[in-house]
DSSP file (Angstrom, degrees, kcal/mol; ACC not computed):
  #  RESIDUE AA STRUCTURE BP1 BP2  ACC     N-H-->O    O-->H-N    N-H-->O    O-->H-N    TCO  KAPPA ALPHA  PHI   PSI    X-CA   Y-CA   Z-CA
    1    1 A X     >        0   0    0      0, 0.0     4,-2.0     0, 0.0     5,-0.2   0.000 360.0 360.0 360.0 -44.4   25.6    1.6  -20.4
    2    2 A X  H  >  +     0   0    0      2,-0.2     4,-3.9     1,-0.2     5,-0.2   0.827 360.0  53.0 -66.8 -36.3   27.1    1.7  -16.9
    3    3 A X  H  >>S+     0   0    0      1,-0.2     4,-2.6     2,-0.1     5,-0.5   0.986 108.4  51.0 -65.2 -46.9   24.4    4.8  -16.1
    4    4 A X  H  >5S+     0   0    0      1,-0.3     4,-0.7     2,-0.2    -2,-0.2   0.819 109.6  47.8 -33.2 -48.3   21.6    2.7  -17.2
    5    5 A X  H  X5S+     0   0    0     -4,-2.0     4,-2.6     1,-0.2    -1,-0.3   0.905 116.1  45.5 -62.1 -47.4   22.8    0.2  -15.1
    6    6 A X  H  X5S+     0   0    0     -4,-3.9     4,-1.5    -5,-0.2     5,-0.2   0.949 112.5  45.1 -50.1 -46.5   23.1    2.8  -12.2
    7    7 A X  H  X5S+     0   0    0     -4,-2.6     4,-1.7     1,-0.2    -1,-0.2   0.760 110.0  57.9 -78.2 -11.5   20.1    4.4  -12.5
    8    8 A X  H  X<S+     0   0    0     -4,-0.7     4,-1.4    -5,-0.5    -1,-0.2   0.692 112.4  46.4 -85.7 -29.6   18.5    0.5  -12.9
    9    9 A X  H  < S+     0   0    0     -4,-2.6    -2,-0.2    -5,-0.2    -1,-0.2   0.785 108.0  53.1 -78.6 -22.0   20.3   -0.1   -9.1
   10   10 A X  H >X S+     0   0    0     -4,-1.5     4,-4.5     2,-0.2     3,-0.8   0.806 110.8  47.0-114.4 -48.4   19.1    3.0   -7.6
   11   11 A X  H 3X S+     0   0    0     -4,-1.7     4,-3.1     1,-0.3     5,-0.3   0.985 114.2  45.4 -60.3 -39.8   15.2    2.3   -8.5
   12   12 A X  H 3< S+     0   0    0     -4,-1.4    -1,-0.3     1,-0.2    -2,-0.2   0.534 112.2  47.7 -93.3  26.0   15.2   -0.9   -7.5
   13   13 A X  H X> S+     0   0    0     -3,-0.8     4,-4.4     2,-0.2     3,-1.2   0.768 118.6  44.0 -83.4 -49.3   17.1   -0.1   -4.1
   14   14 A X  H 3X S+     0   0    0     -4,-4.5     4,-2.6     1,-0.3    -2,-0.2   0.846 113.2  54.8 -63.3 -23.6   14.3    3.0   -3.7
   15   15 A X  H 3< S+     0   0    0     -4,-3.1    -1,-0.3     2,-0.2    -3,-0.2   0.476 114.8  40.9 -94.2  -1.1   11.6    0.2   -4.9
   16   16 A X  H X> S+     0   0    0     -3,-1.2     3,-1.7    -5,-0.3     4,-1.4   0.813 110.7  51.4 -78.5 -62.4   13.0   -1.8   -2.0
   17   17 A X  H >X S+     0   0    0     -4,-4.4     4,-1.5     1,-0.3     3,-0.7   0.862 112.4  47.2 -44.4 -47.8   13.3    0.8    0.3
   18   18 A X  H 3< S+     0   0    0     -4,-2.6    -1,-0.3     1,-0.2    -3,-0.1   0.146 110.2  57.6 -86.8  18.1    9.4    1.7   -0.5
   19   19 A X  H <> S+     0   0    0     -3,-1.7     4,-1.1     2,-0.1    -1,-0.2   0.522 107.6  45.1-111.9 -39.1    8.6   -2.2   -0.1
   20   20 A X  H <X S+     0   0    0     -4,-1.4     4,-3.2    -3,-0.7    -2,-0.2   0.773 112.7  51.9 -97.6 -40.4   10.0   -2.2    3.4
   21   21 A X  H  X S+     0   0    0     -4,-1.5     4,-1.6    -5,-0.2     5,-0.3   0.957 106.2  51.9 -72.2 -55.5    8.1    0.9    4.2
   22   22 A X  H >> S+     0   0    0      2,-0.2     3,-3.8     1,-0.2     4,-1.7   0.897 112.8  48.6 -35.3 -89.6    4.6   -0.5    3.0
   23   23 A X  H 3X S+     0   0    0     -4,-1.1     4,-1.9     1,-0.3    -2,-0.2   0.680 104.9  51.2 -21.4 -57.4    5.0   -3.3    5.0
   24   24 A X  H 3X S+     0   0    0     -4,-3.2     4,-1.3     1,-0.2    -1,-0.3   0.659 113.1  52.9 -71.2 -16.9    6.0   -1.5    8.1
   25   25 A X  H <X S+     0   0    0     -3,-3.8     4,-4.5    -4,-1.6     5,-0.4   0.847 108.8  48.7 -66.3 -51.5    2.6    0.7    7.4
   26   26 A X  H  X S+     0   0    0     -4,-1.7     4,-2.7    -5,-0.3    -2,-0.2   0.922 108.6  50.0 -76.4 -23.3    0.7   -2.3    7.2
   27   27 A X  H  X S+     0   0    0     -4,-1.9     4,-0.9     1,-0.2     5,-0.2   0.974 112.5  52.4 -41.2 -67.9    2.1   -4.0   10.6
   28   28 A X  H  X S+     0   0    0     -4,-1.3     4,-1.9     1,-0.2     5,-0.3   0.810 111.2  46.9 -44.0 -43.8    1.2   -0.7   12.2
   29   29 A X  H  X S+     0   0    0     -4,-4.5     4,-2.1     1,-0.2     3,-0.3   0.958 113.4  41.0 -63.5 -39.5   -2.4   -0.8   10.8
   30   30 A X  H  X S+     0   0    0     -4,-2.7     4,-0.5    -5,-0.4    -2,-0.2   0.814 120.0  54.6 -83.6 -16.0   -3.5   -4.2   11.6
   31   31 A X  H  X S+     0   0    0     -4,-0.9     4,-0.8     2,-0.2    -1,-0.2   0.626 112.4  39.2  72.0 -92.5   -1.5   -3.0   14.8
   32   32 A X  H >X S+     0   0    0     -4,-1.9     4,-3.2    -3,-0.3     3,-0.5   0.951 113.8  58.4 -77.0 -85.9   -3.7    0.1   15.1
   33   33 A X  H 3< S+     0   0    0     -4,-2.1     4,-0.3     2,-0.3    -2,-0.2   0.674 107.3  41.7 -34.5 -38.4   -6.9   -1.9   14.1
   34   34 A X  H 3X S+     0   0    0     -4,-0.5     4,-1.8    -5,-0.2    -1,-0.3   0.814 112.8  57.5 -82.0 -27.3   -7.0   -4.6   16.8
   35   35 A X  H <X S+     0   0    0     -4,-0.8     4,-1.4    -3,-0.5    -2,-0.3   0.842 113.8  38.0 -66.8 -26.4   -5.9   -1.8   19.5
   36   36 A X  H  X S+     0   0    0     -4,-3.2     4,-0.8     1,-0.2    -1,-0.2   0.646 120.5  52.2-123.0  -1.8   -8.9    0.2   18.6
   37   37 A X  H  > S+     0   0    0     -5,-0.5     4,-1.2    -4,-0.3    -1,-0.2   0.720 111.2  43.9 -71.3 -33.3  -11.1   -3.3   18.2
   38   38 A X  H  X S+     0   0    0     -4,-1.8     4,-0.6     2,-0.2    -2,-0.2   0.847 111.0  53.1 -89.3 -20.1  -10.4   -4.5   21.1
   39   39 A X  H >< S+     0   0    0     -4,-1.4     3,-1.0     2,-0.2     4,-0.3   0.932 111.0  50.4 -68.3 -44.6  -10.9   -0.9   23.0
   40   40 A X  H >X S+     0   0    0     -4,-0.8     4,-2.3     1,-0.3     3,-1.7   0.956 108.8  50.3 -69.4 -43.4  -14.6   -0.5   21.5
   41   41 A X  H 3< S+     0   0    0     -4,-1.2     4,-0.5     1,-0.3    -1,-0.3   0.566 110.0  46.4 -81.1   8.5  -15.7   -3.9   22.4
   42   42 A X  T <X S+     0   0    0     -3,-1.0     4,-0.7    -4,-0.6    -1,-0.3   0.347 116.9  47.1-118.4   9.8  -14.5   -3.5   26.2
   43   43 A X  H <> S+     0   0    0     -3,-1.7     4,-0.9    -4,-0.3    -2,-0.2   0.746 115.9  50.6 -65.2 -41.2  -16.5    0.2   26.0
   44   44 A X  H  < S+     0   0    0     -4,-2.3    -3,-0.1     2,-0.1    -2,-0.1   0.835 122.3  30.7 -41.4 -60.1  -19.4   -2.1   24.3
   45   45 A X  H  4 S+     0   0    0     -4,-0.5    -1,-0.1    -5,-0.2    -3,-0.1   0.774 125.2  30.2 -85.2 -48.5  -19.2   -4.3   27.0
   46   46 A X  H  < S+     0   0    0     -4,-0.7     2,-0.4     1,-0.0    -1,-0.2   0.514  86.4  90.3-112.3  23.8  -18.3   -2.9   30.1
   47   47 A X     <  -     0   0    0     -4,-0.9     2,-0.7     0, 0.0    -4,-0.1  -0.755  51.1-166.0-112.9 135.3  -19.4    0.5   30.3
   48   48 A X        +     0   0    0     -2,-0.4     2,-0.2     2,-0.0    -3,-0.0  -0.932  40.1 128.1-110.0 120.6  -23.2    0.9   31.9
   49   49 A X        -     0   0    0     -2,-0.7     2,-0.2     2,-0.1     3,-0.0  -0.367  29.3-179.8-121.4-155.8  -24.3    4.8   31.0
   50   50 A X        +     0   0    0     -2,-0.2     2,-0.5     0, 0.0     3,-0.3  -0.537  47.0  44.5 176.9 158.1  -27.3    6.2   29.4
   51   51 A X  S  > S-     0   0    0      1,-0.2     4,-0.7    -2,-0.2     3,-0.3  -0.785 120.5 -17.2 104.2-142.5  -28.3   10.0   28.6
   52   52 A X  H  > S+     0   0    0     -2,-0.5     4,-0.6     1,-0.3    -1,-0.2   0.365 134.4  63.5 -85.3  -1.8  -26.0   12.3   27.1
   53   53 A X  H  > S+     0   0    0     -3,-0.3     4,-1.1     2,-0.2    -1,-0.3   0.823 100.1  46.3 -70.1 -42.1  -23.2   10.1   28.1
   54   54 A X  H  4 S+     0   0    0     -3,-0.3     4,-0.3     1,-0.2    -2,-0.2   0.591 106.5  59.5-103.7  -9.6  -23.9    7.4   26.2
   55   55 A X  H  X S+     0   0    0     -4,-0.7     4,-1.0     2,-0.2    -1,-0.2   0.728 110.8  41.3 -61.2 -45.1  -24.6    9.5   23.0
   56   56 A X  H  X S+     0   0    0     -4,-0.6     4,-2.4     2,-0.2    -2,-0.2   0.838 108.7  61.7 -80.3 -21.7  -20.8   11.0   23.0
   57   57 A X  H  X S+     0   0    0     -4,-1.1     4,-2.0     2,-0.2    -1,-0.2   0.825 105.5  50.2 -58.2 -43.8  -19.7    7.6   23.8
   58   58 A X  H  > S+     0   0    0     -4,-0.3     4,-0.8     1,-0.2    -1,-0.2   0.784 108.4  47.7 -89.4   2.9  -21.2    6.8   20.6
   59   59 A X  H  X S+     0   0    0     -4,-1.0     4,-0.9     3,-0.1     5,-0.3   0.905 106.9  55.5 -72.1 -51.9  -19.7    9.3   18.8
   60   60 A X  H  X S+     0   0    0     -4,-2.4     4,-1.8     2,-0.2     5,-0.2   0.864 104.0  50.6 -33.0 -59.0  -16.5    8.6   19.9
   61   61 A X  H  < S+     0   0    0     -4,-2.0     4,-0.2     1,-0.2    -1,-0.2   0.636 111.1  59.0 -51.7 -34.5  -16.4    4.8   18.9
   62   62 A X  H  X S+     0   0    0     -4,-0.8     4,-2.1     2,-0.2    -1,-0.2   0.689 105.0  52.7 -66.7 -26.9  -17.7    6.3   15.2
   63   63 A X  H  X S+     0   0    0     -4,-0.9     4,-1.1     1,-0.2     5,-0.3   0.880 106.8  43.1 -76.7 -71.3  -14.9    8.0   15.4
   64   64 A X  H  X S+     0   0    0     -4,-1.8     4,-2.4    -5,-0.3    -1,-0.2   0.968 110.2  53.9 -23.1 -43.3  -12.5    5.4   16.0
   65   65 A X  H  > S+     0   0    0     -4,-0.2     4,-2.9     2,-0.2    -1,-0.3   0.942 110.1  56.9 -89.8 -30.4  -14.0    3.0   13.4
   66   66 A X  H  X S+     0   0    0     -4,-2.1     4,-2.4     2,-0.2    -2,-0.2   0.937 106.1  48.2  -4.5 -92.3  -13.5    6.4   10.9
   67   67 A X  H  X S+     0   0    0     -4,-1.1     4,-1.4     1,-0.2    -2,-0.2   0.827 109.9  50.2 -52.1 -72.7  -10.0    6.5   11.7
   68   68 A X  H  X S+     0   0    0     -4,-2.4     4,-1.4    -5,-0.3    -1,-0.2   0.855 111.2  49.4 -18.7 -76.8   -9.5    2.5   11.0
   69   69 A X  H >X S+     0   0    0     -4,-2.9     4,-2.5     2,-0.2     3,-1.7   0.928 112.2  50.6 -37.7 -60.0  -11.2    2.7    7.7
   70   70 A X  H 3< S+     0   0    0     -4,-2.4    -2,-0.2     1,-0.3    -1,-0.2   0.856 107.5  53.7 -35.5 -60.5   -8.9    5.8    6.8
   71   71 A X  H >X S+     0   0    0     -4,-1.4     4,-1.2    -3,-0.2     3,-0.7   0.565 107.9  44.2 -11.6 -46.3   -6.1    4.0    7.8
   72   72 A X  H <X S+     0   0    0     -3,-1.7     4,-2.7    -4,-1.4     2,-1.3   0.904 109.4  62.6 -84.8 -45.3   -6.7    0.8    5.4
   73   73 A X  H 3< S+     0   0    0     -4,-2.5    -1,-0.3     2,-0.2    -2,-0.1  -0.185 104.3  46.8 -57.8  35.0   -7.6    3.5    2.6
   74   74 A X  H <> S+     0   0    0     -2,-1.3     4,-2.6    -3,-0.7    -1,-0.2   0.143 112.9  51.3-140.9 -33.5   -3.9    4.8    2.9
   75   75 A X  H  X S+     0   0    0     -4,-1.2     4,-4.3     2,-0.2    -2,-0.2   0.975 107.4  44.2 -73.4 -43.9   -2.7    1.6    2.8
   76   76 A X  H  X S+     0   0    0     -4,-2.7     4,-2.0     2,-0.2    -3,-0.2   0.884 112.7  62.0 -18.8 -67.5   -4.5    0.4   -0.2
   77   77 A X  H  > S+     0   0    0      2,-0.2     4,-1.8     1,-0.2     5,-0.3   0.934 110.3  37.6 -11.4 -81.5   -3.2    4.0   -1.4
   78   78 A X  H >X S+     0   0    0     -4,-2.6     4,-2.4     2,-0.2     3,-0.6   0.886 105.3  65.6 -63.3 -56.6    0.3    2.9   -1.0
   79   79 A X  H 3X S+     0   0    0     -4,-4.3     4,-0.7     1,-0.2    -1,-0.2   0.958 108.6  47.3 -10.1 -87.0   -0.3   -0.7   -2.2
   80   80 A X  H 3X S+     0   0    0     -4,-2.0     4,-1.6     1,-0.2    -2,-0.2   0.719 111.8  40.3  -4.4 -78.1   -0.9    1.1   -5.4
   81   81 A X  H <X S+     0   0    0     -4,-1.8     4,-1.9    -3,-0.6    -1,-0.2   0.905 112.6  57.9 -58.8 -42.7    1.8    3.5   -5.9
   82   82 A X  H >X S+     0   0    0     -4,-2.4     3,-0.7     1,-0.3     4,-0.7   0.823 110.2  50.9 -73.9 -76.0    4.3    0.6   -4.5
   83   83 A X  H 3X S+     0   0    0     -4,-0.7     4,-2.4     2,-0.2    -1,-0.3   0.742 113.3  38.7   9.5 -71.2    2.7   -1.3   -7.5
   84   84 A X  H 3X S+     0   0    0     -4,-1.6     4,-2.1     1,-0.3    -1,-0.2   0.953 116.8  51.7 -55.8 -50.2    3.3    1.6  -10.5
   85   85 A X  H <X S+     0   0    0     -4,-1.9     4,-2.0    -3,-0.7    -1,-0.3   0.776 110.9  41.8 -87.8 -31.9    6.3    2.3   -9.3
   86   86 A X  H >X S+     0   0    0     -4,-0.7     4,-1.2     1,-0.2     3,-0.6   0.999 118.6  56.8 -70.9 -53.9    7.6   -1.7   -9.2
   87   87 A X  H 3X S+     0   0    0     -4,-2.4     4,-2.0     1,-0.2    -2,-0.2   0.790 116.2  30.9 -38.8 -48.3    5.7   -1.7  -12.9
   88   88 A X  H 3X S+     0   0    0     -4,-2.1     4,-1.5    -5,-0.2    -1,-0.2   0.781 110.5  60.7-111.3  10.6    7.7    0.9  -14.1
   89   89 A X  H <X S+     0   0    0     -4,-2.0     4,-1.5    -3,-0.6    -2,-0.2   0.986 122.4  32.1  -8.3 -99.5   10.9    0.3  -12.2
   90   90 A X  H  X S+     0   0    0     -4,-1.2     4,-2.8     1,-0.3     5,-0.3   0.704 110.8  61.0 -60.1 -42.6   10.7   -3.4  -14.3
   91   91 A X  H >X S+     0   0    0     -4,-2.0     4,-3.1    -5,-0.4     3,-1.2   0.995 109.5  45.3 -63.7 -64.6    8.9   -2.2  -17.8
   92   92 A X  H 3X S+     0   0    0     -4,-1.5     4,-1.0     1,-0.3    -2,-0.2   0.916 119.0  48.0 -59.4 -75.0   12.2    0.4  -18.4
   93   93 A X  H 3X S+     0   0    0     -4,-1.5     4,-2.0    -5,-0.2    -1,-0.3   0.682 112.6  41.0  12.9 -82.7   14.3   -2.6  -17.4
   94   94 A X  H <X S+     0   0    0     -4,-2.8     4,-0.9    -3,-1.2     5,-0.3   0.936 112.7  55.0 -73.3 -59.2   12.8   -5.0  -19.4
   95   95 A X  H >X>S+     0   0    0     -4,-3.1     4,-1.5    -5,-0.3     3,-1.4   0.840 103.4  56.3 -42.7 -55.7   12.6   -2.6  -22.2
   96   96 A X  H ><5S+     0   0    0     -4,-1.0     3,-3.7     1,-0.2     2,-0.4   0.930 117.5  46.7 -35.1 -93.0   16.8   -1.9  -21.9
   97   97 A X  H 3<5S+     0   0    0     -4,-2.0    -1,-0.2     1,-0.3    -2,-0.2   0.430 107.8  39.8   5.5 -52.9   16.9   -5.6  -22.4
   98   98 A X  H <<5S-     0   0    0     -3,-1.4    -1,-0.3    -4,-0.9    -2,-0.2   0.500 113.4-116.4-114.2 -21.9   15.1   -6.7  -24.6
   99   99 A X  T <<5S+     0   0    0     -3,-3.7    -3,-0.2    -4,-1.5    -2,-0.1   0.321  70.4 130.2 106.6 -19.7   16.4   -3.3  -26.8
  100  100 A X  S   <S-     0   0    0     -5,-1.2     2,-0.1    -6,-0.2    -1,-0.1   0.177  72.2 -80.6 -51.7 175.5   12.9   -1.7  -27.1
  101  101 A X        -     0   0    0      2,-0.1    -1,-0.2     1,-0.1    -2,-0.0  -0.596  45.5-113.0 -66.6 156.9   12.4    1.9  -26.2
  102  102 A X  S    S+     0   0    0     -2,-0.1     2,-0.6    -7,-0.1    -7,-0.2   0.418 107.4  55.5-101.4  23.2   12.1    2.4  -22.6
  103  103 A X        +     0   0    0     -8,-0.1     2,-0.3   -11,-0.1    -2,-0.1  -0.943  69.5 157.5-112.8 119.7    8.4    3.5  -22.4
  104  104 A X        -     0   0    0     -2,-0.6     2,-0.2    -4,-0.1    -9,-0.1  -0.804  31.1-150.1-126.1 135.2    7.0    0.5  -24.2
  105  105 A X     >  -     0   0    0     -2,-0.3     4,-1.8     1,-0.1     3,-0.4  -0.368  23.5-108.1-110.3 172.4    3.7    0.4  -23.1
  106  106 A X  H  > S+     0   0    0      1,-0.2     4,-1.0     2,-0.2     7,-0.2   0.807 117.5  65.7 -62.1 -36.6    1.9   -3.1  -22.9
  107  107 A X  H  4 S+     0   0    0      1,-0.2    -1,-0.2     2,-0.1     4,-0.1   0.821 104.7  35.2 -66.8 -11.8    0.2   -2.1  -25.6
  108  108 A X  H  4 S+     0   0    0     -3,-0.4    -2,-0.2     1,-0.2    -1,-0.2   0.833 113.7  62.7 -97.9 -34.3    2.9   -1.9  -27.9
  109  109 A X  H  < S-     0   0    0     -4,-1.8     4,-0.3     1,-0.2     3,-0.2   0.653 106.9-123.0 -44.0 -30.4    4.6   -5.1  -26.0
  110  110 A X     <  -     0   0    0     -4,-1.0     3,-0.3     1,-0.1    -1,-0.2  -0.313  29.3 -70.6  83.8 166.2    1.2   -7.7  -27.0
  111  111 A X  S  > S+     0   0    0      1,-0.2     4,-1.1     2,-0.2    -1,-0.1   0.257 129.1  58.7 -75.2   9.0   -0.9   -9.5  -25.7
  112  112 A X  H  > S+     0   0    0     -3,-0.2     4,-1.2     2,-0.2    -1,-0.2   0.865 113.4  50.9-106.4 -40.0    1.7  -12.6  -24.4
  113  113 A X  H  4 S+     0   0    0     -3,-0.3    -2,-0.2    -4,-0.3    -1,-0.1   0.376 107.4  51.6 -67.3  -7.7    3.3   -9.3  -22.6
  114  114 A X  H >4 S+     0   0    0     -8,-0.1     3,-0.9     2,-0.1    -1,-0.2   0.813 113.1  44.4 -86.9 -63.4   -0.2   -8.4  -21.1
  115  115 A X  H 3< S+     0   0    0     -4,-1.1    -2,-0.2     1,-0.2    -3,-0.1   0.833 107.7  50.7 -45.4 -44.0   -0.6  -11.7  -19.7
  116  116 A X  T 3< S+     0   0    0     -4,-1.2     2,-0.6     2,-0.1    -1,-0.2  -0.032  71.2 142.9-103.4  29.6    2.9  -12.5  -18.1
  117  117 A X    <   +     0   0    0     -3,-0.9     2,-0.4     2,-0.0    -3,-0.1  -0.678  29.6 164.8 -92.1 113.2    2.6   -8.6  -16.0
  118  118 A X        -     0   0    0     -2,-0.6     2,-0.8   -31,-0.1    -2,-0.1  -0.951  35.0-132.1-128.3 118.5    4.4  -10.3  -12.5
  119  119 A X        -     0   0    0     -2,-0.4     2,-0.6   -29,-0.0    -2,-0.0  -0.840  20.1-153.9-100.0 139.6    5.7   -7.9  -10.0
  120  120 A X              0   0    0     -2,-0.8   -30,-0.1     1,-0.2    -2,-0.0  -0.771 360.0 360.0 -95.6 113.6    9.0   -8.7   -8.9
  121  121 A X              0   0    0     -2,-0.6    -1,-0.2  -102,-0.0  -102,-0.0   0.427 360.0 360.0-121.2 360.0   10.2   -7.7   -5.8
């Protein structure tokens, strides 16, 4: 009983640890995302070129706004995983609990177990 318990402390310390780290990702994006908002609209704004200039200028800025989108897409990514991992962190849990096996799927849980799917952080 006392491993269960252990190995039930250890996820949800790493599901903490990987809680604290999302977060500090997403600071850094939105972060990241006004720096490189506010830098294209003072390129936008104050820069007078034309020619071959003003073509790599616009390449650059594409680039940039790339990088942002990538950026939200890794967080969304990590949302995700930090999601399964609190689901099945809590499902073994809750299974130990409640006495079930500790893959009990939702399907095998019902539909009142379907409904009430809360992560708990």
């Amino acid at each position: 009983m006392t491993n269960r318990r252990t190995r039930y402390s250890d996820s949800r310390s790493e599901l903490v640890r990987a809680q604290r780290r999302y977060t500090e990702r997403v600071a850094v994006t939105i972060v990241f995302t006004t720096v490189q908002a506010w830098a294209t609209i003072a390129v936008v704004t104050q820069l007078r070129i034309g020619g071959v200039l003003a073509v790599a200028t616009a390449l650059v800025l594409s680039a940039s706004l790339v990088a942002v989108a990538d950026s939200w897409r890794d967080v969304r990514t990590a949302r995700r995983h930090l999601l399964q991992r609190a689901e099945s962190v809590f499902d073994d849990e809750d299974a130990d609990i409640a006495g079930m096996p500790e893959r009990a799927s939702s399907a095998e849980l019902g539909p009142a177990a379907r409904r009430n799917k809360l992560v708990r952080l």
